[in-house]
N, C-alpha and C positions, 0 to 999 in steps of 0.2 A: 527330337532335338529342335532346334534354333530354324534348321530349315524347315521345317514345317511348316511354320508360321509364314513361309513367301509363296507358298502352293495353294492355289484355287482349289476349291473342293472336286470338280471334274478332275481335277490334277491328281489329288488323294486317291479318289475313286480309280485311275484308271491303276494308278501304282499298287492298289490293295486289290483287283482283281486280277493282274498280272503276277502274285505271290507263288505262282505254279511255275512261272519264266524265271525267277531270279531263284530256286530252288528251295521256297517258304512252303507250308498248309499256307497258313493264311496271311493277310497284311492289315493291319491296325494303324487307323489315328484315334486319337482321343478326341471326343466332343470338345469345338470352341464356340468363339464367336462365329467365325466359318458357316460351321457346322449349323447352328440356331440361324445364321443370317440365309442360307438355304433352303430350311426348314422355313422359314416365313416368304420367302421368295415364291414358293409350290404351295401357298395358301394352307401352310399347315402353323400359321402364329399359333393357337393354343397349342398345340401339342408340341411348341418350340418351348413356350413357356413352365408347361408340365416337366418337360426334359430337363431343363436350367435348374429349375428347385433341386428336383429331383437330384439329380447329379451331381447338384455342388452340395447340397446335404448331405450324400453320399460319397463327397472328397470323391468322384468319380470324374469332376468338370477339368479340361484340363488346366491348369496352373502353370504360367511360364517359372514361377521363383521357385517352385519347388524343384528340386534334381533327381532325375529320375536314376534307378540304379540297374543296372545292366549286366548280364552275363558275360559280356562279352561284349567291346565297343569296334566297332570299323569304322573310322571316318572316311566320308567319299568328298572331294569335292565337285559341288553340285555343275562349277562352269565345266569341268573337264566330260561331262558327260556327251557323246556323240548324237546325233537324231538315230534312230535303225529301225530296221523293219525284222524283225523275227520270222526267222525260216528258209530256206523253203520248208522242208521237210521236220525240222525239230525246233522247236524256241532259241537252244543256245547254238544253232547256227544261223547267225544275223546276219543281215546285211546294213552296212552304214546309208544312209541316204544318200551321200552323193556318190556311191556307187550301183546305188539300185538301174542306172539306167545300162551299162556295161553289163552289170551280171544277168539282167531280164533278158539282154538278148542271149548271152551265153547259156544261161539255163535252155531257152527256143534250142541251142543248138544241140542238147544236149537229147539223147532217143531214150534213158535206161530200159533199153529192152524192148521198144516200142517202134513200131513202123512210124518213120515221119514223112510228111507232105515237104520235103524240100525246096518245090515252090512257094509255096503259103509261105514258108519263113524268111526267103528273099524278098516278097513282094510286103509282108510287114514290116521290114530294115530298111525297105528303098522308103517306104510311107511313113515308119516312124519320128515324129518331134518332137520327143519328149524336150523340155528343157535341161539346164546342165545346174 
């Protein structure tokens, strides 16, 4: 869609490798300008240029005017999204980012099943600064 086109290709790339966290196989952009201006970026211009023919001969390049058709639409809006950190233990138990510093130590206090050093864990809360 429309937000696409405001996301850096590192931006793409990190949301198409994370397709296993949001419960996808896989995650797909289409080749743009992006995409080619990247490609030439990592000293690959001809193979940027190869791709372009190619693609848009192939009605494969992406096209803002055409509409794409969908099985099924969800719209997100993109500002409501939080920063998080996925896990501990499973992807879709996250943590927000301006919580990561409260639950880092809670998890420290947490043993499941394990012998802890309950000095080592006062003596990294008396030391820790994380910022807020």
């Amino acid at each position: 869609g429309e937000g696409m086109q405001a996301l850096s290709l590192p931006d793409r790339a990190t949301i198409a490798n994370m397709s296993p966290e949001y419960g996808a196989t896989m995650g797909f952009f289409p080749v743009d300008e992006e995409t080619l201006g990247y490609m030439r970026l990592t000293n690959r211009a001809e193979e940027a240029a190869l791709a372009e023919v190619y693609l848009k001969k192939q009605t494969l390049f992406y096209d803002a005017s055409v509409e794409a058709e969908y099985t099924k639409v969800v719209e997100l809006d993109l500002h409501t999204i939080v920063p998080a950190i996925a896990g501990p233990s499973r992807p879709q138990d996250r943590i927000a980012l301006h919580d990561v510093k409260s639950q880092f130590l809670n998890m420290l206090s947490c043993d499941y099943g394990r012998q802890i050093d309950s000095h080592s864990i006062n003596v990294l809360e008396d030391e820790m600064s994380m910022p807020d």
